[in-house]
PADRENKE-216361 format. One record per residue: residue number from 0; residue in three letters; x, y, z of N, C-alpha, C in turn. Coordinates in steps of 0.2 Angstrom, whole numbers. Layout:
// PADRENKE-216361
NODE   k   r n_east n_north  n_up ca_east ca_north ca_up c_east c_north  c_up
NODE NUM Ala      X       Y     Z       X        Y     Z      X       Y     Z
...
This chain:
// PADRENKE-216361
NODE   k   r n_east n_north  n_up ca_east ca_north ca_up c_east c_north  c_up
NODE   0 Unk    327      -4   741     332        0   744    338       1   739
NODE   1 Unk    342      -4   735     344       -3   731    342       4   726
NODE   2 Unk    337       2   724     333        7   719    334      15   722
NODE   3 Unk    333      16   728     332       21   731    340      25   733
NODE   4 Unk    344      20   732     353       23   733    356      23   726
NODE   5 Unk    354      20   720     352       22   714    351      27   712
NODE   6 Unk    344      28   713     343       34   711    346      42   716
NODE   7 Unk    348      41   720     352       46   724    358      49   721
NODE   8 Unk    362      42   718     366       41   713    365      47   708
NODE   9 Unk    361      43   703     360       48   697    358      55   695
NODE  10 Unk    352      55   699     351       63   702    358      69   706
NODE  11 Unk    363      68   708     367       69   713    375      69   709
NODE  12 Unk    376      63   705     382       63   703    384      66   698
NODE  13 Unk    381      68   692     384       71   686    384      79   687
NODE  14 Unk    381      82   691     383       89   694    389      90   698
NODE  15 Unk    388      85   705     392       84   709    400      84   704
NODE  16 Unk    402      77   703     406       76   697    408      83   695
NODE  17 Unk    404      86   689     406       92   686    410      98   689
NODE  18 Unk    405     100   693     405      105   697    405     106   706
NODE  19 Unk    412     102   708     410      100   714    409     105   718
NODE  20 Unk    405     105   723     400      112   728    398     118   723
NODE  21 Unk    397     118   717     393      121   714    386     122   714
NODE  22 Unk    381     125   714     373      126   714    372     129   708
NODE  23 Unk    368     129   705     364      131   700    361     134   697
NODE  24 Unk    359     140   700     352      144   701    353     147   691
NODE  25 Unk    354     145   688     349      148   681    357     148   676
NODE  26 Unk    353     147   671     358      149   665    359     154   659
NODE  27 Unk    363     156   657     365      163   655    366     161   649
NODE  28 Unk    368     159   644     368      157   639    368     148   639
NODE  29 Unk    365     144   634     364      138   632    367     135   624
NODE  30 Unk    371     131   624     374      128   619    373     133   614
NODE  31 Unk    379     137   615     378      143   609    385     143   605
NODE  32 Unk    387     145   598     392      141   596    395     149   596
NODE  33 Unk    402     149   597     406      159   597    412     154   593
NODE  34 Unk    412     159   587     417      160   582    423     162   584
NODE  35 Unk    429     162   582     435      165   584    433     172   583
NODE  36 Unk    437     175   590     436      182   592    430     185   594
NODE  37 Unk    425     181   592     417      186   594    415     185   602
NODE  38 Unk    412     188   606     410      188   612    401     187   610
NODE  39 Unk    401     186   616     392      185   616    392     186   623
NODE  40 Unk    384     189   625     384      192   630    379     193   631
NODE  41 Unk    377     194   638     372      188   643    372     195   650
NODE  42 Unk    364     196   652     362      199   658    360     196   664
NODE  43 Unk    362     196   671     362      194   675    359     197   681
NODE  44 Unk    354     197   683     349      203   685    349     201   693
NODE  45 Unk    355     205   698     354      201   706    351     206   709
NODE  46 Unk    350     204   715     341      208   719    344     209   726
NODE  47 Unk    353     207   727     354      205   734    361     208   734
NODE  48 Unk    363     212   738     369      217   739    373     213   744
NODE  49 Unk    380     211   744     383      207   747    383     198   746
NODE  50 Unk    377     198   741     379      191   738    385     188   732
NODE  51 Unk    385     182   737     392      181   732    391     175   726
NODE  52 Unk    390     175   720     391      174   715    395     171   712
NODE  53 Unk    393     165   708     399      159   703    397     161   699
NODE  54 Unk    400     162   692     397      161   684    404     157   681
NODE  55 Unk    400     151   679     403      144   678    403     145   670
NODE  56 Unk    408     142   666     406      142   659    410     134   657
NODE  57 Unk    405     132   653     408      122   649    408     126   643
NODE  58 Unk    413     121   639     414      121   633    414     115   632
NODE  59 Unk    407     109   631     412      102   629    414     100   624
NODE  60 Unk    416     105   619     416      104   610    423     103   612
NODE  61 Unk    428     107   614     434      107   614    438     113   620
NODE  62 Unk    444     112   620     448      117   625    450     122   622
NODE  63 Unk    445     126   619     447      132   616    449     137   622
NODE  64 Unk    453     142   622     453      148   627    449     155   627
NODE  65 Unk    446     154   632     443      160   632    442     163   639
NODE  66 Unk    439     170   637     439      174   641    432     179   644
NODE  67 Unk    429     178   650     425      180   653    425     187   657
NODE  68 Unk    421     189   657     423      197   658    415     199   663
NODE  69 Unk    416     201   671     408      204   672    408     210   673
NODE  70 Unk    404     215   673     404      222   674    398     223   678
NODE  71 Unk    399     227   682     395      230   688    388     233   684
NODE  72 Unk    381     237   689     376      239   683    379     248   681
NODE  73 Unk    385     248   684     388      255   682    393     254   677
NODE  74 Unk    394     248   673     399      247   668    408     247   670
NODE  75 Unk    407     248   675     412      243   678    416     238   679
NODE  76 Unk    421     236   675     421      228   675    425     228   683
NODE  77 Unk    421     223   685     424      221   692    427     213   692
NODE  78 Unk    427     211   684     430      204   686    432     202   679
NODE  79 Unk    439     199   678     438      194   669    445     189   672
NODE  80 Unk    444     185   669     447      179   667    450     173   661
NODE  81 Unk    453     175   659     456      171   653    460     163   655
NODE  82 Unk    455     157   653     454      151   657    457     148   647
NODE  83 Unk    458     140   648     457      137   644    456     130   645
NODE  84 Unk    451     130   650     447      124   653    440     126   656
NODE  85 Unk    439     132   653     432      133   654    431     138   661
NODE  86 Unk    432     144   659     433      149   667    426     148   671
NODE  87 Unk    428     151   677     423      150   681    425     157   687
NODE  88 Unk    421     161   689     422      167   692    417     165   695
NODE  89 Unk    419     169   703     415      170   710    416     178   711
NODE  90 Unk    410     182   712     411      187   715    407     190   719
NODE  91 Unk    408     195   722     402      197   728    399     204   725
NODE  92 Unk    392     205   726     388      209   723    391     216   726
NODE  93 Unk    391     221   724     392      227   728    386     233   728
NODE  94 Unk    380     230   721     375      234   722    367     230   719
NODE  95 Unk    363     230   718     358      228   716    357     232   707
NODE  96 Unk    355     227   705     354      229   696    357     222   692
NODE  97 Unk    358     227   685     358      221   680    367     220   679
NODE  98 Unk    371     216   680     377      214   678    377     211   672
NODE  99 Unk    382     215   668     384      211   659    390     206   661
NODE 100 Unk    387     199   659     394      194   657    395     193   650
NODE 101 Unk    400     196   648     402      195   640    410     190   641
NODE 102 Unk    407     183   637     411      180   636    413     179   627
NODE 103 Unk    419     178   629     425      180   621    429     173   619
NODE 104 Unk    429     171   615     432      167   610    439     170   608
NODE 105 Unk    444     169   611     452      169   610    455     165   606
NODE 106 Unk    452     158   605     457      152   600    454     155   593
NODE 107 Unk    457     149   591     460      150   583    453     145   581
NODE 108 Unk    447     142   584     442      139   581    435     139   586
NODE 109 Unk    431     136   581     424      138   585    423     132   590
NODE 110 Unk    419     137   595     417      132   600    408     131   602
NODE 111 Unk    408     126   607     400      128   609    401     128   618
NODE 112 Unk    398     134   619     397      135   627    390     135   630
NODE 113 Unk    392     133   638     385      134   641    387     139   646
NODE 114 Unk    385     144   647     386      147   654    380     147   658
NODE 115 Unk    384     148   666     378      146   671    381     150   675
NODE 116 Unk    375     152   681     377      157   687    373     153   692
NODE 117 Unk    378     152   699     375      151   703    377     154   711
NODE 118 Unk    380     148   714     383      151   723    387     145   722
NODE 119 Unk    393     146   725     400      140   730    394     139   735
NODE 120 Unk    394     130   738     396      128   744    401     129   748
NODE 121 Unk    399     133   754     406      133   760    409     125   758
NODE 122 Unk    415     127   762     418      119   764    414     115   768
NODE 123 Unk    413     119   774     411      115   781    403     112   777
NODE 124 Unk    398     115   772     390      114   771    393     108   767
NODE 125 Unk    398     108   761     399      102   760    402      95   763
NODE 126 Unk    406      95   767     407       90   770    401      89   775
NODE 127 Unk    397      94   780     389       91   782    387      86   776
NODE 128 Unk    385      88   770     382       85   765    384      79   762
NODE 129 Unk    392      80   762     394       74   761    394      68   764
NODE 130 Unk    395      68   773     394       64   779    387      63   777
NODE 131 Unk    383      64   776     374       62   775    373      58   772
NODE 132 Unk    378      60   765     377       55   759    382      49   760
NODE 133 Unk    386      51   765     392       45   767    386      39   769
NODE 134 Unk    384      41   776     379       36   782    373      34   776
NODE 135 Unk    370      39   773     363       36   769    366      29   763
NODE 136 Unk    372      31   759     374       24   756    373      19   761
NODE 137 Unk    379      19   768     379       15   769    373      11   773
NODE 138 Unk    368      15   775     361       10   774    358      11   771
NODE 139 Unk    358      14   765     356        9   759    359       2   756
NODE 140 Unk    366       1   758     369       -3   757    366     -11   760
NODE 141 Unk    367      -8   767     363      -15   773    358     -14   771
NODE 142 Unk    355     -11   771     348      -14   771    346     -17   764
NODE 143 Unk    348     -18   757     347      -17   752    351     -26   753
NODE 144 Unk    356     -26   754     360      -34   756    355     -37   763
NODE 145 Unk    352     -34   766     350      -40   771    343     -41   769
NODE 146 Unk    339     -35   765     333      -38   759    334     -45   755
NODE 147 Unk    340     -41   751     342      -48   747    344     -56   751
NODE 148 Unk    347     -55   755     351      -60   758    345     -65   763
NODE 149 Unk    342     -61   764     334      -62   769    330     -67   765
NODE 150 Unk    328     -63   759     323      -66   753    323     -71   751
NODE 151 Unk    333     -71   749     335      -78   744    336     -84   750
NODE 152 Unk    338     -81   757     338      -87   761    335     -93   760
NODE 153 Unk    329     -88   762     321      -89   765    320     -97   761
NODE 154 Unk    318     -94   753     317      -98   747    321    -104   747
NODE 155 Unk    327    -105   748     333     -108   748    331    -113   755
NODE 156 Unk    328    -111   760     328     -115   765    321    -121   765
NODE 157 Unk    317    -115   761     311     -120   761    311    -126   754
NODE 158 Unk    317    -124   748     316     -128   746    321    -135   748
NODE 159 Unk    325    -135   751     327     -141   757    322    -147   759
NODE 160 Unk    318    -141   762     313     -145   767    308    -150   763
């Protein structure tokens, strides 16, 4: 039981942690280093009109500032952001096609990025999820201490006897 709240732990925490109600569906660029001033730029191909969309960006090299930019498949920028803790945009689809995210290096040194696109969790699906994973610790808990507490009695009683 222990083992099994464990691992719910480690699978669960280091997303959660980073990005909390963030989801994942794919990545756009992968540990790639952008020199002061150059952008790099990344295709994102959505199939569904009226979906709304997160594209996350980590730097864990350093807090450099930078600026994300996304553009409709009309070349329309519909969205940018100049962050310096790693931008993050939400937006909602308006037509189906290929969206360009060209992200830029603004500081004065190099960095390494990861970009990712996925969806927000509403509020309300995260707190559902949360309350689950609240009651599931807490029997893994009991049941994981009345395992141990059961086992070591037991042994303890018979050696008495």
């Amino acid at each position: 039981m222990c083992i099994g709240g464990l691992a719910i732990f480690v699978y669960l925490s280091p997303v959660d942690f980073l990005e909390p109600g963030f989801v994942i569906d794919g990545t756009l660029i992968q540990d790639q280093y952008i020199s002061p001033n150059d952008s790099l730029e990344s295709a994102l191909f959505l199939t569904k009109e009226g979906q709304e969309v997160t594209v996350s960006v980590t730097n864990p090299i350093s807090k450099v500032p930078l600026r994300l930019e996304i553009k409709d498949p009309e070349g329309m920028t519909i969205n940018n952001i100049d962050s310096s803790k790693g931008p993050k945009i939400t937006f909602r689809t308006e037509s189906v096609g290929k969206y360009t995210v060209t992200l830029t290096n603004v500081g004065t040194e190099m960095t390494k990025i990861t970009t990712q696109y996925g969806h927000s969790v509403p509020e309300t699906v995260g707190q559902e999820t949360n309350a689950i994973l609240g009651v599931s610790w807490i029997l893994l808990i009991i049941m994981g201490s009345y395992l141990i507490l059961h086992t070591d009695f037991r042994i303890l009683t018979k050696e008495r006897k």
